[in-house]
C-alpha positions as CSV (number, residue, x, y, z in Angstrom):
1,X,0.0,0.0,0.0
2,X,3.1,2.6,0.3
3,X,2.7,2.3,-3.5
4,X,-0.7,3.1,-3.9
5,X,0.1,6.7,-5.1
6,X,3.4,7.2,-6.7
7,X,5.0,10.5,-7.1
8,X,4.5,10.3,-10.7
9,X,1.1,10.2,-10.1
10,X,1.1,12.7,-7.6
11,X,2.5,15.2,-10.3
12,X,0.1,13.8,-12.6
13,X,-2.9,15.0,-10.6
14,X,-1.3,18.3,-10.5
15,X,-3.3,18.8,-13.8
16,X,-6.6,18.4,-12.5
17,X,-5.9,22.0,-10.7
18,X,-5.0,23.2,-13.8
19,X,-8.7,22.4,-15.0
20,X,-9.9,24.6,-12.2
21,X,-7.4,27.5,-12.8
22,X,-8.4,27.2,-16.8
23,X,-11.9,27.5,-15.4
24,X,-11.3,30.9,-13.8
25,X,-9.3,32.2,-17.0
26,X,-12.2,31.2,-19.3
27,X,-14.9,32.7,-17.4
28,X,-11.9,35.7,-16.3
29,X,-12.9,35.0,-12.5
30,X,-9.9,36.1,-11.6
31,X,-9.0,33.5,-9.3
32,X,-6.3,31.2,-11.3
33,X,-3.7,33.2,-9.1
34,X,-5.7,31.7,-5.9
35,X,-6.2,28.5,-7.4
36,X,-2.6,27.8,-7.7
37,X,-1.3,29.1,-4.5
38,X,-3.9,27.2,-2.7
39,X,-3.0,23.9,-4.4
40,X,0.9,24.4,-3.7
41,X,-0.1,25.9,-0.1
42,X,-2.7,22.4,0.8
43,X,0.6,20.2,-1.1
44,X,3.3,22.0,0.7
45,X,1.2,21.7,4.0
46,X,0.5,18.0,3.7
47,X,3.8,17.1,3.1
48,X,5.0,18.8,5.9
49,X,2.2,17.0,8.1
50,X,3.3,13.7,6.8
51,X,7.2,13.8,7.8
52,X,6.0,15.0,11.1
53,X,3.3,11.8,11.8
54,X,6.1,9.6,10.1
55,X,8.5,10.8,13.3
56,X,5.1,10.6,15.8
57,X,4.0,7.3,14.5
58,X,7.5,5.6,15.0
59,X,7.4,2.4,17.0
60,X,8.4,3.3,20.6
61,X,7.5,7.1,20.5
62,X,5.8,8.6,23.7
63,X,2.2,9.6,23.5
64,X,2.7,12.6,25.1
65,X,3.9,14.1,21.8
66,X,0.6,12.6,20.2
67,X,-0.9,14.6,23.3
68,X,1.3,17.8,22.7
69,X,0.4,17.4,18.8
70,X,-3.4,17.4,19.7
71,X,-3.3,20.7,22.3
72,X,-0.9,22.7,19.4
73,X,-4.3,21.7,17.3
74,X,-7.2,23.1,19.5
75,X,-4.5,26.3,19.8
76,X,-4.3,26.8,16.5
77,X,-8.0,26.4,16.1
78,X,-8.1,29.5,18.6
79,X,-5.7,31.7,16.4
80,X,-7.7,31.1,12.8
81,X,-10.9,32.0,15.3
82,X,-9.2,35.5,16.0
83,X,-7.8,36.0,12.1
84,X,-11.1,34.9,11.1
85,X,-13.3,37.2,13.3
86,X,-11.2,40.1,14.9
87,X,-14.0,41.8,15.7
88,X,-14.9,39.9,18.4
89,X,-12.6,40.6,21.9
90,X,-10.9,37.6,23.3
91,X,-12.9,35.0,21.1
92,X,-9.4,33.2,20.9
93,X,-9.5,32.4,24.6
94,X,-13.3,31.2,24.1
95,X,-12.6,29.3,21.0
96,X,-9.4,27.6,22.8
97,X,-12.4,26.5,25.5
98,X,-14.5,25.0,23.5
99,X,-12.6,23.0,21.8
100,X,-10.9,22.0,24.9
101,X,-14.5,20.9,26.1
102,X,-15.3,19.1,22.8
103,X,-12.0,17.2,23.4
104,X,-13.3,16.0,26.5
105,X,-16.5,14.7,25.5
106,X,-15.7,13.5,22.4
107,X,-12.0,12.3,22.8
108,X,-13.2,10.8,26.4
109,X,-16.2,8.7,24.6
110,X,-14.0,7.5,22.0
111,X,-10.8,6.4,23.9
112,X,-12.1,6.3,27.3
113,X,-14.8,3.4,26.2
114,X,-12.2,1.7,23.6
115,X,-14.3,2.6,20.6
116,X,-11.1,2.6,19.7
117,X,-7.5,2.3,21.1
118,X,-5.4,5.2,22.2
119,X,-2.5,5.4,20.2
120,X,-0.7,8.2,18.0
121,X,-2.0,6.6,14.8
122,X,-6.0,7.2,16.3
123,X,-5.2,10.1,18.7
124,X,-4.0,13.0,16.2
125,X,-6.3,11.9,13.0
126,X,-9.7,12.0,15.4
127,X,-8.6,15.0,16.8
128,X,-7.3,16.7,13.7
129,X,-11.2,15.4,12.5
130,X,-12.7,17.6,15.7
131,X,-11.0,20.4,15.3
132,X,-11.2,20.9,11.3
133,X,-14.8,20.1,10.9
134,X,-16.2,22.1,14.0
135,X,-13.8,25.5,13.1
136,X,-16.0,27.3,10.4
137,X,-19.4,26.3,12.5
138,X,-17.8,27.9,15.7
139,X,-17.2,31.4,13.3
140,X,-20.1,31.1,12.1
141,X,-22.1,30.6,15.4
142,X,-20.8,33.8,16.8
143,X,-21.2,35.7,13.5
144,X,-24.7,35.1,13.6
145,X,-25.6,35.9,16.9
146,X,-24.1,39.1,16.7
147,X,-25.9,39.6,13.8
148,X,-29.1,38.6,15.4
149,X,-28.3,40.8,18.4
150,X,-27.3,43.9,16.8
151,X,-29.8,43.9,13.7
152,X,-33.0,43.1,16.5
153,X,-31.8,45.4,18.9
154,X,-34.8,47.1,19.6
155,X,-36.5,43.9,20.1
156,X,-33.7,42.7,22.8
157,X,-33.8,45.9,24.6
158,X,-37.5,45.6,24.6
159,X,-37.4,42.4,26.3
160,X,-34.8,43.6,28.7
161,X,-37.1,46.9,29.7
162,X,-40.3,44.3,30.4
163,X,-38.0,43.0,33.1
164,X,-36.2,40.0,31.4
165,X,-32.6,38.7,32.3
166,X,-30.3,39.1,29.3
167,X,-30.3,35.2,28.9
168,X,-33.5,35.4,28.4
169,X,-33.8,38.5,26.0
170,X,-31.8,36.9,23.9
171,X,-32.6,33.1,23.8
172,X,-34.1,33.7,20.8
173,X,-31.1,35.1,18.6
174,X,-29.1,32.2,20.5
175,X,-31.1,29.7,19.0
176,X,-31.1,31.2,15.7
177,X,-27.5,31.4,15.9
178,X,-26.9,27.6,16.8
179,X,-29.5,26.4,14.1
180,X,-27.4,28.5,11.5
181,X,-24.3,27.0,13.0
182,X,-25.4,23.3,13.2
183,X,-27.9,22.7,10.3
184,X,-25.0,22.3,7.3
185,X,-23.4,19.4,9.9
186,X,-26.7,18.0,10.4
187,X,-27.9,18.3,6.4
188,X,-24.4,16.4,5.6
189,X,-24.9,13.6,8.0
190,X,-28.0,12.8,6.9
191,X,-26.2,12.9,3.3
192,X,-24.0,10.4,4.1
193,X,-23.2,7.3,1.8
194,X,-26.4,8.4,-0.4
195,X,-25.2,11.5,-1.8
196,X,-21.6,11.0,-1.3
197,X,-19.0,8.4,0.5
198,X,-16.8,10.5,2.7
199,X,-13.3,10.9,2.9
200,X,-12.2,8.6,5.5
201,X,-14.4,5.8,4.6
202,X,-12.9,6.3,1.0
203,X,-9.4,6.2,2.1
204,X,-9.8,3.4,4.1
205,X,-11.6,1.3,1.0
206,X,-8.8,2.6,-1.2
207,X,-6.3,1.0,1.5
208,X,-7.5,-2.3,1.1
209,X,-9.8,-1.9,4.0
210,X,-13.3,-4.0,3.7
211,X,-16.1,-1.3,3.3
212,X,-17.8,-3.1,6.4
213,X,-14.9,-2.3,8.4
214,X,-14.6,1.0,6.7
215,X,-18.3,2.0,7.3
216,X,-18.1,1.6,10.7
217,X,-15.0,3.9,11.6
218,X,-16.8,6.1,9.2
219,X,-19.8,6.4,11.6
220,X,-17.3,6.8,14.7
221,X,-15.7,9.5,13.1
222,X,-19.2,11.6,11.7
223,X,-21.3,11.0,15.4
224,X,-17.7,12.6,16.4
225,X,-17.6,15.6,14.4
226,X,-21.5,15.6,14.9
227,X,-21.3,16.1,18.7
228,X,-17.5,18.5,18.5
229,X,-19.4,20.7,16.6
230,X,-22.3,20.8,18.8
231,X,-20.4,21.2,21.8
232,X,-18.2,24.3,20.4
233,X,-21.0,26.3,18.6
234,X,-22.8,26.0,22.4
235,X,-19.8,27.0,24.1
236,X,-19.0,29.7,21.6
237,X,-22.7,31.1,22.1
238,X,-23.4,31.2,25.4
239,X,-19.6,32.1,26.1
240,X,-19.6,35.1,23.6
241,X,-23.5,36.0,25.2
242,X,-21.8,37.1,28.6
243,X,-19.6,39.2,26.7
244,X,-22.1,41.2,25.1
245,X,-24.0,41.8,28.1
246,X,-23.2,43.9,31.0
247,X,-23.5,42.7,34.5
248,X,-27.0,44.8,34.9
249,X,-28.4,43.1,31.9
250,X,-27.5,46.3,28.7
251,X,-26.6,44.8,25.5
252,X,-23.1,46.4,24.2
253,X,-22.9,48.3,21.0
254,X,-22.1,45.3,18.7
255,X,-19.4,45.4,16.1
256,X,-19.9,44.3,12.1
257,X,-17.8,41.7,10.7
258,X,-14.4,42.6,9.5
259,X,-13.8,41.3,5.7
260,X,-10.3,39.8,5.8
261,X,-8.2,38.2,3.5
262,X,-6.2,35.4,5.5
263,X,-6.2,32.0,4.1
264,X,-8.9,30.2,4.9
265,X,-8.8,26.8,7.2
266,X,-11.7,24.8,6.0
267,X,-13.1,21.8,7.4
268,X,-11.5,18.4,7.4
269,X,-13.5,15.7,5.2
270,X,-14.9,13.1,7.5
């Protein structure tokens, strides 16, 4: 299986980004430039990732860099949260928390009832899984509260002047907000293996795995991402909630979204 894609091949495919970039020339998009750069950015990246798990996965290594490997992730996760959405004060912090959170429940379930074993070679792929699927529905969570909190002001402070807490008052835009955040997860899981086979069910058949075998770690790994991203929208809410209210219960004035230009970190294929 070491053979199953040869560098050859590897360069081969190369071309299939060229289809794309000739796409954007013909219909002058103008995003060949971004095209490219993301290609040699995802390679560059992934090659990178692989020498490091070749060193992690050697027979003998400790854990605790599989550990280590996992926290730099849910940090990391923290900082595309702040590029991504700079408006929001200390969302880094908040971010880092829920993901920490969604570690424990998730992580715990899956190691701690030997759904499947704790080693490097589970540890950092699940993980990297969590963190990559849940990251846009966290930004997107707190985008849309905001949203809902600072286009329907008049109806919050409205509530809040008949008397109502601010958890209250705004239990409404919180639910929007969630619902935004959690429906594309939801509408892909239901998706599954009708519409399309997902990605680590396909690598796994592709490895010579049996697709019975491969099924099943493909449901471990979407009830996972189902419940990570769950876990960090709510977090990411409720945290972000306290933030816009004041102690006696006044809703702050509310920022819009900045429009930035970093590079995007999009969700892992499950």
């Amino acid at each position: 299986m070491n053979d199953l894609i040869s560098i050859a091949g590897l360069a081969t495919s190369l071309a299939l980004v060229g289809v794309a970039a000739t796409i954007s020339l013909w219909q002058r998009l103008g995003l060949h430039r971004q095209i490219l750069w993301a290609a040699v950015r995802a390679l560059v990246q992934l090659l990178l990732v692989g020498a490091a798990l070749s060193l992690l996965l050697e027979p003998g290594r400790s854990l605790a860099w599989s550990w280590l490997w996992t926290a730099a992730m849910v940090a990391y996760a923290g900082d595309v949260a702040r590029r991504r959405a700079p408006e929001f004060p200390r969302i880094m912090a908040l971010t880092i928390t829920a993901f920490a959170a969604a570690a424990a429940i998730t992580l715990g379930v899956v190691f701690g009832f030997r759904v499947l074993p704790l080693e490097a070679r589970t540890l950092v792929p699940i993980a990297g899984m969590m963190v990559g699927n849940s990251m846009t529905a966290t930004v997107l969570a707190a985008r849309r509260l905001v949203e809902e909190l600072r286009d329907k002001r008049d109806e919050v402070e409205a509530r809040l002047a008949l008397g109502q807490p601010s958890s209250q008052a705004a239990r409404p835009y919180v639910r929007a907000a969630l619902r935004s955040a959690l429906t594309p997860q939801i509408e892909t899981t239901k998706a599954t293996g009708l519409v399309f086979l997902p990605g680590a069910m396909t690598g796994l058949i592709l490895a010579g795995v049996a697709p019975v075998q491969a099924v099943r770690l493909q449901a471990v790994v979407m009830f996972l991402v189902l419940a990570s991203v769950s876990t960090t929208t709510v977090v990411v809410t409720l945290g972000l909630l306290r933030r816009v209210f004041t102690t006696d219960h006044r809703l702050l004035p509310l920022p819009r979204p900045q429009q930035t230009s970093h590079g995007s970190t999009g969700p892992a294929t499950t």
